[in-house]
N, CA, C and O of each residue as an XYZ file, in Angstrom:
412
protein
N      -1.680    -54.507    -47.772
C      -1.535    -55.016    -46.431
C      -0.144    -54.676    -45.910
O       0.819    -54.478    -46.651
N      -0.111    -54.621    -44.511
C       1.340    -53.737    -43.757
C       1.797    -55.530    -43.294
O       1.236    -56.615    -43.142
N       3.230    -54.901    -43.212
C       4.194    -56.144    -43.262
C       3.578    -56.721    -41.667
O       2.918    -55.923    -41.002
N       3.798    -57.912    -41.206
C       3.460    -58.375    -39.935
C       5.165    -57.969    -39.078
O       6.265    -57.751    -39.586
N       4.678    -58.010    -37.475
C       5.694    -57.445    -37.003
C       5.753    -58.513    -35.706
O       4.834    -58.536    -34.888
N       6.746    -59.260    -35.612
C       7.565    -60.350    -34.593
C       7.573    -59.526    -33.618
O       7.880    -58.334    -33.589
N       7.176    -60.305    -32.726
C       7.374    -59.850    -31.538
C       8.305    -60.832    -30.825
O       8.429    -62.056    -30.845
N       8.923    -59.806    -30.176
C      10.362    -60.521    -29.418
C       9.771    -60.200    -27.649
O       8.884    -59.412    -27.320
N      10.802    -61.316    -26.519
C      10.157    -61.222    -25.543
C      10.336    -59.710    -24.876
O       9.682    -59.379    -23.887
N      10.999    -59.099    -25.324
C      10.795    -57.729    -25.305
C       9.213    -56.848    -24.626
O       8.864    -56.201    -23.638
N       8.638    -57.381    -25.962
C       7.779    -56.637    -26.357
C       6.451    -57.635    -25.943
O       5.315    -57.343    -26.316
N       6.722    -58.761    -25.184
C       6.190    -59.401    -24.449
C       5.697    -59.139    -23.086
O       4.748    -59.656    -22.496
N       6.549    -58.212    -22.694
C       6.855    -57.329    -21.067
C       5.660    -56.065    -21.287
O       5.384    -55.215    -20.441
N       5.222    -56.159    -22.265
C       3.723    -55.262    -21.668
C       2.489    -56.002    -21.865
O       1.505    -55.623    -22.500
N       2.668    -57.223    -21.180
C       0.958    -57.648    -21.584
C       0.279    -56.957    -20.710
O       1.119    -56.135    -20.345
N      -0.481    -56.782    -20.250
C      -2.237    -56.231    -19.917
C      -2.685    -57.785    -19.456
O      -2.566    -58.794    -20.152
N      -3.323    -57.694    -17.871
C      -3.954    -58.608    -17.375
C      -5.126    -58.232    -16.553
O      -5.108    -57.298    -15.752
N      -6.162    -59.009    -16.787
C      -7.584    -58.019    -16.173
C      -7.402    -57.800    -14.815
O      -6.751    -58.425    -13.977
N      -8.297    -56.502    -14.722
C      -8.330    -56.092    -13.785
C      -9.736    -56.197    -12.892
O     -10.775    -56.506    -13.476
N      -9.737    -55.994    -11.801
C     -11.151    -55.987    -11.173
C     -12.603    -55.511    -12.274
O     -12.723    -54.399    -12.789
N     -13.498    -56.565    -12.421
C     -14.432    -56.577    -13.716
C     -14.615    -56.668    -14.466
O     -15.706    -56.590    -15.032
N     -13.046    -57.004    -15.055
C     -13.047    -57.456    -17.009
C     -12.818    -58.555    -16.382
O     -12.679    -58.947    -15.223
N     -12.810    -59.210    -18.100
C     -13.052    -60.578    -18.235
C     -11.684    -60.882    -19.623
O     -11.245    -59.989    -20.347
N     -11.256    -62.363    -19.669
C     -10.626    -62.759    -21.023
C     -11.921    -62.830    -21.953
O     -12.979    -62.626    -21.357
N     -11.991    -63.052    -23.135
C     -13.056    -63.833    -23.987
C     -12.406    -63.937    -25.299
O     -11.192    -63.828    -25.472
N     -13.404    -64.186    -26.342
C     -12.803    -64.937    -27.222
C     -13.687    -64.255    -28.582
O     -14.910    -64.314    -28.465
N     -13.248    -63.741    -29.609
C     -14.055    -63.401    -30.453
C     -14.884    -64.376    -31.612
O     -14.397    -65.104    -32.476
N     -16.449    -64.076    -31.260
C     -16.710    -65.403    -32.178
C     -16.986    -64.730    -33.605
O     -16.672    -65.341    -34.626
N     -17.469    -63.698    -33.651
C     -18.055    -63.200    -35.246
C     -18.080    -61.502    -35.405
O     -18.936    -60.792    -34.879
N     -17.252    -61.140    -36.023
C     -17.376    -59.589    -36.394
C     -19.203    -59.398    -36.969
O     -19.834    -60.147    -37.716
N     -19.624    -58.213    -36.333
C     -21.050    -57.881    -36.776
C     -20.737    -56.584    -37.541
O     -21.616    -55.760    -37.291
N     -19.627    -56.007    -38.544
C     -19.688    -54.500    -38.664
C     -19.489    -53.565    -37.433
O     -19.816    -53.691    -36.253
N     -18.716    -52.402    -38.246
C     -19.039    -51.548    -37.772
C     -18.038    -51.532    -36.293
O     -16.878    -51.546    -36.703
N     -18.035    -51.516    -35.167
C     -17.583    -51.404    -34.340
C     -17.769    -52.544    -32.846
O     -17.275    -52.406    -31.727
N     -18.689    -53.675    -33.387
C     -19.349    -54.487    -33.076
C     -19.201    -55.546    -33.116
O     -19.503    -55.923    -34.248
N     -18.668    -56.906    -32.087
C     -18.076    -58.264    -32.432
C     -19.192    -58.855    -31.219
O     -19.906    -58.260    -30.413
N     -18.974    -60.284    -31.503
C     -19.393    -61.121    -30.639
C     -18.761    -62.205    -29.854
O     -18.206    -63.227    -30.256
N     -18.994    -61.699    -28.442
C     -17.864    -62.075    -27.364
C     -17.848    -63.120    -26.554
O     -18.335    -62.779    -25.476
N     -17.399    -64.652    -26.555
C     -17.815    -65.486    -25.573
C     -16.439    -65.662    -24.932
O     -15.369    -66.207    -25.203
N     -17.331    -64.477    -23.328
C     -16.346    -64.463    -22.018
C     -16.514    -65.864    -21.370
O     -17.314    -66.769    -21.607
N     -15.421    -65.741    -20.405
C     -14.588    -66.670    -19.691
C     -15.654    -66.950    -18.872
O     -15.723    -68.162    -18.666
N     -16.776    -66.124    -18.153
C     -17.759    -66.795    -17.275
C     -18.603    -67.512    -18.349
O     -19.723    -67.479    -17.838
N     -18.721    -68.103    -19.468
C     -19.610    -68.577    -20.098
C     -21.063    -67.881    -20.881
O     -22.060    -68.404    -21.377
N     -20.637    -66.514    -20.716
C     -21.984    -65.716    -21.261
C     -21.455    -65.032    -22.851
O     -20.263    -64.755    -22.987
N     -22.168    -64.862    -23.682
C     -21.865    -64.164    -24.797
C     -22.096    -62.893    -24.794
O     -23.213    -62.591    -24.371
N     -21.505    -62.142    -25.081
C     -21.611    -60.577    -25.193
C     -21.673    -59.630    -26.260
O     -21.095    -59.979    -27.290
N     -22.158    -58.673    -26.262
C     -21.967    -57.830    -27.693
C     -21.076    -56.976    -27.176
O     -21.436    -56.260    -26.241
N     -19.212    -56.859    -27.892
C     -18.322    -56.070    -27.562
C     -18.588    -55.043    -28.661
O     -19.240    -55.087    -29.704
N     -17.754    -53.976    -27.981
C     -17.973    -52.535    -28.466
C     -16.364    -52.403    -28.796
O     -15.758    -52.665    -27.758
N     -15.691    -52.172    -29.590
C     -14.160    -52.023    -29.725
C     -14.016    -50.423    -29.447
O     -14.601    -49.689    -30.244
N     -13.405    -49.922    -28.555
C     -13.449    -48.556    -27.979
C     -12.505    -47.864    -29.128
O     -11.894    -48.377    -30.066
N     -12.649    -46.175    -28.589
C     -12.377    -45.386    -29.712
C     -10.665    -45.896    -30.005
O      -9.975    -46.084    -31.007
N     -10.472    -45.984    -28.541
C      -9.203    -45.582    -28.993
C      -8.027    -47.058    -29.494
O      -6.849    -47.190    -29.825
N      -9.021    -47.778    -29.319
C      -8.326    -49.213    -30.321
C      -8.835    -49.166    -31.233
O      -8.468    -49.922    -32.133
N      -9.888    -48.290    -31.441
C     -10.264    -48.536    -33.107
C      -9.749    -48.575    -34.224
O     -10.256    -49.343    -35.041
N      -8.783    -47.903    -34.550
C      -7.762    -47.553    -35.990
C      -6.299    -48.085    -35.407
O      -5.582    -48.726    -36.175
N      -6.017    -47.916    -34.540
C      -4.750    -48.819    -33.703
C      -4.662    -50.500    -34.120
O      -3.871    -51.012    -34.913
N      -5.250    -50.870    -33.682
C      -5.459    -52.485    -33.308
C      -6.699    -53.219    -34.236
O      -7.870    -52.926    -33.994
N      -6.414    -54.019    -35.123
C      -7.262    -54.551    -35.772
C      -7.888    -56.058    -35.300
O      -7.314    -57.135    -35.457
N      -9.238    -55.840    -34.672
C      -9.480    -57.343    -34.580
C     -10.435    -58.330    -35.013
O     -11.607    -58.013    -35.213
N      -9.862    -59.931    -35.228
C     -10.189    -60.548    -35.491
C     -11.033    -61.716    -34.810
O     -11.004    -61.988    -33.609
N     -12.061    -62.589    -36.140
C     -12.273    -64.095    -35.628
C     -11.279    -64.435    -34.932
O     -10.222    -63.978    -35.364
N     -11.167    -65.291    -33.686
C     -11.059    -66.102    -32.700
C      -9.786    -65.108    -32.007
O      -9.174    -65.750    -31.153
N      -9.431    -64.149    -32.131
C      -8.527    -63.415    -31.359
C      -9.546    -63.445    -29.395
O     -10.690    -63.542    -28.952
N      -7.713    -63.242    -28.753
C      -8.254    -63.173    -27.389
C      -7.870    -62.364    -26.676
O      -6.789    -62.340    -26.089
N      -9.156    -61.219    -26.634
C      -9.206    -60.063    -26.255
C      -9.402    -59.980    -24.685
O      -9.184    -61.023    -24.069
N      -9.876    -58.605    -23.804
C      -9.907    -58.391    -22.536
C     -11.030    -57.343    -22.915
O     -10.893    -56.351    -23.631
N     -12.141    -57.777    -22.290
C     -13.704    -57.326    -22.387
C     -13.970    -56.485    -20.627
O     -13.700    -57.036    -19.560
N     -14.438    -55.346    -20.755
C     -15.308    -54.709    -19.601
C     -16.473    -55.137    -19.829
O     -16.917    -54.972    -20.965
N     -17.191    -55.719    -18.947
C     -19.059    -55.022    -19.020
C     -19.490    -54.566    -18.535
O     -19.443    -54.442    -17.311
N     -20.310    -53.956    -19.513
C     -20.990    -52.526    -18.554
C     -21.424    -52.555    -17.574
O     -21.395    -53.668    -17.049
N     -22.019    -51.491    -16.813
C     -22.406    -51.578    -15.505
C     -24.370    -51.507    -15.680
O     -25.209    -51.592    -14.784
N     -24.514    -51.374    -16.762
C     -25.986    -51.275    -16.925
C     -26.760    -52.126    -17.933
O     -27.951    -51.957    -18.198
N     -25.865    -53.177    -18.536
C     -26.323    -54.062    -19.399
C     -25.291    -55.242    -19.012
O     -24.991    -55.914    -19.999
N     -24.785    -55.579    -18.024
C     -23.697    -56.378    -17.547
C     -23.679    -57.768    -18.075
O     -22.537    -58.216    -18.184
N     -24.872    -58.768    -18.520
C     -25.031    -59.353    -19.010
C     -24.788    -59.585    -20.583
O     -24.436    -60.684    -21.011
N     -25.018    -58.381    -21.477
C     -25.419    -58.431    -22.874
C     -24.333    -57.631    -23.548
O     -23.977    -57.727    -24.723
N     -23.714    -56.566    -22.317
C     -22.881    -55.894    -23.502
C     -21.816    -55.533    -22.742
O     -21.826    -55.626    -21.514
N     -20.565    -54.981    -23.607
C     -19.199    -54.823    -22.389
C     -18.479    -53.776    -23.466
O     -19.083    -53.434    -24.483
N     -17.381    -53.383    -23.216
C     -15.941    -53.041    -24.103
C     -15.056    -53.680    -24.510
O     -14.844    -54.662    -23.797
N     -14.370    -53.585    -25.402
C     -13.583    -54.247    -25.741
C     -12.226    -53.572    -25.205
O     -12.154    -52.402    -25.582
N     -11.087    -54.003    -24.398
C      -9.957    -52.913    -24.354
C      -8.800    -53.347    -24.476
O      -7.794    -52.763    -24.073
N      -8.834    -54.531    -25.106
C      -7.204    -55.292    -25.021
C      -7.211    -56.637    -25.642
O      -7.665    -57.676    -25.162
N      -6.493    -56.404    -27.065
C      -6.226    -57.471    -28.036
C      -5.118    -57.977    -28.210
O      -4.235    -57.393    -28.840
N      -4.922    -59.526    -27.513
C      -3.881    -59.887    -27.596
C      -2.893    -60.998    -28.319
O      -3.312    -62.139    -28.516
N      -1.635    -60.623    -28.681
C      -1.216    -61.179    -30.052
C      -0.914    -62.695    -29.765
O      -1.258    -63.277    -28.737
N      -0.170    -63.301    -30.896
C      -0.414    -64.808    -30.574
C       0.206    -65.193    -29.631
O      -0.183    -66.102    -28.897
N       1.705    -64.313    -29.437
C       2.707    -64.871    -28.978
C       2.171    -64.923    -27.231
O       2.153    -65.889    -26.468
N       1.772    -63.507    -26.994
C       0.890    -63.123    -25.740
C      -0.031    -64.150    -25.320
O      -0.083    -64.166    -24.090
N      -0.696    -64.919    -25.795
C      -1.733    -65.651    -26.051
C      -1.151    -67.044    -25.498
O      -1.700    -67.587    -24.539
N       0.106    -67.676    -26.198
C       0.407    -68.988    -25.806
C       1.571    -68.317    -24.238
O       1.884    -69.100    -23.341
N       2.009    -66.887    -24.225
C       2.183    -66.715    -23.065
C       1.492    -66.800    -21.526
O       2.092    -66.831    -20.452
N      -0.066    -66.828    -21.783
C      -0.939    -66.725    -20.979
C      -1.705    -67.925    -20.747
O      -2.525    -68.075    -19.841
N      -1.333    -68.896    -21.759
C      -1.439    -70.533    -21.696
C      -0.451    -71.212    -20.498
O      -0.556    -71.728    -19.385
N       0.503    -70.881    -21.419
C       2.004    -71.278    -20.527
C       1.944    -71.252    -18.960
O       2.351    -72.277    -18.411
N       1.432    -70.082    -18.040
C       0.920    -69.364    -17.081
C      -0.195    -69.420    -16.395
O      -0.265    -68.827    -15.318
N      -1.218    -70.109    -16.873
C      -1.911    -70.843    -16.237
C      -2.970    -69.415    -16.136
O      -3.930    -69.217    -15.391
N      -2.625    -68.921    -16.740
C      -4.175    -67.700    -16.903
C      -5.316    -67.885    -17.820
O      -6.197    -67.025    -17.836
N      -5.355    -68.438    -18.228
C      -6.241    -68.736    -19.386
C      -6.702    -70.439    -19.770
O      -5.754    -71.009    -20.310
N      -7.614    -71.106    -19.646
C      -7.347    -72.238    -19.879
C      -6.560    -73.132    -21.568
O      -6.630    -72.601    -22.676
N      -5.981    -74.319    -21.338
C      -5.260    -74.540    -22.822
C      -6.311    -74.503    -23.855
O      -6.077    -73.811    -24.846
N      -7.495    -75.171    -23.779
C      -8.532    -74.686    -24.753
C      -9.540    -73.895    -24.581
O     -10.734    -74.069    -24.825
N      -9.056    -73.132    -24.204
C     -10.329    -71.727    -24.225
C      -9.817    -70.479    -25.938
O     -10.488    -69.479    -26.196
């Protein structure tokens, strides 16, 4: 396992905040493979897809809180995954009133 890496508010100054059609959500259960299960912020569950290019980059986990697209042709059932964010990011987006305190 690779050493964990602190993040300073530095490195705080690039969060990622959705944009027109994504959503926050919340990871409930890795399914393999490239495949998690997503309960977004409108209340629907989703099957996320972790895209290529976070794939070997960014490792994610149970209850991490990611930034989900859904598709435009399964909008209901399935989305992308494109933005995993760390803890510190996380109680930053609490703090801020973007996210609710228990979501």
């Amino acid at each position: 396992m690779g050493k964990r890496q602190v993040k300073n508010e530095s490195a705080l100054k690039e969060i990622r905040l959705p944009e027109e059609g994504e959503l926050f959500g919340r990871v409930l259960k890795m399914m393999g493979g490239e495949n998690v299960m997503v309960k977004c912020a409108d209340n629907m569950t989703r099957r996320g897809r972790i895209r290529g290019k976070l794939k070997r980059r960014v490792w994610i986990r149970d209850n991490d809180i990611v930034i989900i697209a859904p598709w435009d042709f399964k909008e209901a059932d399935r989305g992308d995954i494109i933005w995993r964010f760390t803890l510190p990011q996380v109680e930053w987006l609490k703090d801020n009133n973007h996210i609710p305190k228990d979501f």
